[in-house]
Structure formats: C-alpha cells, structure tokens
C-alpha positions, -999 to +999 in steps of 0.1 A: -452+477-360-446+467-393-450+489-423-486+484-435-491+516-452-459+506-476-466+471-479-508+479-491-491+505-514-468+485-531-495+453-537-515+479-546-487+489-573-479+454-585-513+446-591-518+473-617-479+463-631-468+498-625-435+502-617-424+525-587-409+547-615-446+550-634-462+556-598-443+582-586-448+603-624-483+594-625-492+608-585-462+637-597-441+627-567-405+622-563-395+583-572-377+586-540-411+594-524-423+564-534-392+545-526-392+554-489-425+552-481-431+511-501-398+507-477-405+517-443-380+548-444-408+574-446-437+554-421-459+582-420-468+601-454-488+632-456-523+629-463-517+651-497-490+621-507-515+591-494-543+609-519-518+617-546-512+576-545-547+565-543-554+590-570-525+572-594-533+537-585-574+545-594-582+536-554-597+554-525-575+565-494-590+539-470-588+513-497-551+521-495-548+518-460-572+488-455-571+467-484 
C-alpha cells in the first residue's frame, strides 16, 4: 500500500508553498515529524499529529486523508 496519508499531506503542503520546515513550526511538531510521515517512514501518525497538520495547513482531518 502506498503512502496516501504522506503523499495528501505533502500536496496539501505544496499547494499553500509552505515548506516542510514552515509546516512542522506552524503544527509545533518536530521537522523530522513531518519528514517521516510525507516519506513513508512514519505510515501511521497519531490522530493528535493528523489534527495538528490539518490545523497548520487551514484543512479538516478527512480532507487530509481524502483529498
């Protein structure tokens, strides 16, 4: 299964031209947070990260999940 989650996240990201950097300060999550989960290294966030994301990027959880 490919990494949907990361891949919505980081369209999601580039959309809004915020860097990985900007995202990770803005949802007050480590950059290497950010890293592994737009990556596949982290598949499976916490819920409190997901809505710390959605939160940054001005979009709802599901939105983030099902673009």
């Amino acid at each position: 299964m490919s990494n949907k989650i990361g891949e919505n996240i980081r369209k999601l990201r580039q959309q809004k031209k915020m860097s990985q950097d900007r995202l990770s300060k803005k949802a007050d999550l480590a950059l290497n947070t950010i890293v592994k989960i737009e990556t596949g290294k982290n598949p499976n966030p916490t819920l409190e990260t997901l809505q710390k994301i959605a939160k940054a990027l001005g979009v709802s959880v599901d939105k983030m999940l099902n673009p």
